[in-house]
C-alpha positions in Angstrom: 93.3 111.5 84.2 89.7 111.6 85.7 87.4 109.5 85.0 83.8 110.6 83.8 80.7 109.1 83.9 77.7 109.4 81.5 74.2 108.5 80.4 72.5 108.5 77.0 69.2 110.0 77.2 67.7 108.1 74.0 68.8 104.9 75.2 69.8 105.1 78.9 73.3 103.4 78.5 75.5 104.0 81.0 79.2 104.2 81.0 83.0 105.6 82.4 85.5 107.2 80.4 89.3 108.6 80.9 88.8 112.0 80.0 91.8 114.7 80.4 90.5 117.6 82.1 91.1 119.8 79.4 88.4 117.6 77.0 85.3 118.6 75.7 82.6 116.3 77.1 81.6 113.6 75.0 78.3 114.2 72.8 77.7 111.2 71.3 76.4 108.2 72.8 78.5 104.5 71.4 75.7 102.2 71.9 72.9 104.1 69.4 74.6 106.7 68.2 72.3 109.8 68.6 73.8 112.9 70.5 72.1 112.7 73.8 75.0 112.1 76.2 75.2 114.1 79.5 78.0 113.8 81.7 76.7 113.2 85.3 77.9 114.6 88.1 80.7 112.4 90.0 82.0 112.0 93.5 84.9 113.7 92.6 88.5 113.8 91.9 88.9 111.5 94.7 91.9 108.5 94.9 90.0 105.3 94.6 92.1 102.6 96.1 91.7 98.7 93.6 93.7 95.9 94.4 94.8 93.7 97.5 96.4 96.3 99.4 97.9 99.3 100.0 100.6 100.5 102.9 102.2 103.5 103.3 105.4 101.1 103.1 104.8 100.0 99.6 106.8 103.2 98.5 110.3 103.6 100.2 113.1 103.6 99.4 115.6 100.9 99.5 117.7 102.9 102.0 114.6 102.6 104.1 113.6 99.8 103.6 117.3 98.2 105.2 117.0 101.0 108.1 113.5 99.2 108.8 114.8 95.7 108.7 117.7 96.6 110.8 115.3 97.9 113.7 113.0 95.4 113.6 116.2 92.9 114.2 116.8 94.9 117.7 112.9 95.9 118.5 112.7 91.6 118.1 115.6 91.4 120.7 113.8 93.3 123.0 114.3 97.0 123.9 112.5 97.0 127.3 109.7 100.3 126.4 106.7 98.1 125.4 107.6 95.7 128.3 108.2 98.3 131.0 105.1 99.8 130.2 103.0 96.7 130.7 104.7 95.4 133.7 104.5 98.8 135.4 100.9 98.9 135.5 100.6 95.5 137.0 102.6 96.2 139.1 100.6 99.4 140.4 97.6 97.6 139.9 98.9 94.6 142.3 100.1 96.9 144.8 96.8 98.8 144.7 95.3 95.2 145.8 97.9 94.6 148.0 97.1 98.7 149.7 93.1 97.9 149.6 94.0 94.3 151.3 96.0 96.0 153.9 93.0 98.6 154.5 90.5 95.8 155.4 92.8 94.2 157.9 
């Protein structure tokens, strides 16, 4: 359900409510009780995200969840791609120095 925010016009009190879509806007106001509500226009029907956290892991399924720790068992082992990477470009970069080096001489 959305959430709706509104103002009193008689005595400025603010406030949000859970409305369903389908509702008829609120008319009147809890705080003085006179029928000068407005609904104000909102951001949107946006996801708003509250707490301490939220990953796009928080959500699988147990089956994917053992996949997952079963790879991160071999990734810890070592499988070469992130190291090969690295090592290949200083190793181009030192043979760069090593070509300039040669150049000069």
């Amino acid at each position: 359900m959305p959430t709706y925010e509104y103002v009193c016009d008689s005595c400025e009190h603010q406030f949000e409510t859970f409305q369903s879509i389908t509702a008829d806007p609120l008319v009147k106001c809890p705080v003085c009780g006179k029928k000068k509500l407005r609904r104000l226009i909102g951001t949107g029907a946006a996801i708003i995200f509250k707490g301490s956290g939220f990953y796009c892991t928080d959500y699988r399924s147990d089956s994917y969840r053992q996949a997952a720790s079963k790879d991160n068992g071999k990734s810890s082992s070592g499988n070469g791609s992130g190291n090969g990477s690295s090592n290949g470009a200083s190793k181009s970069s030192s043979s760069a120095k090593k070509a300039v080096g040669e150049a000069k001489t």
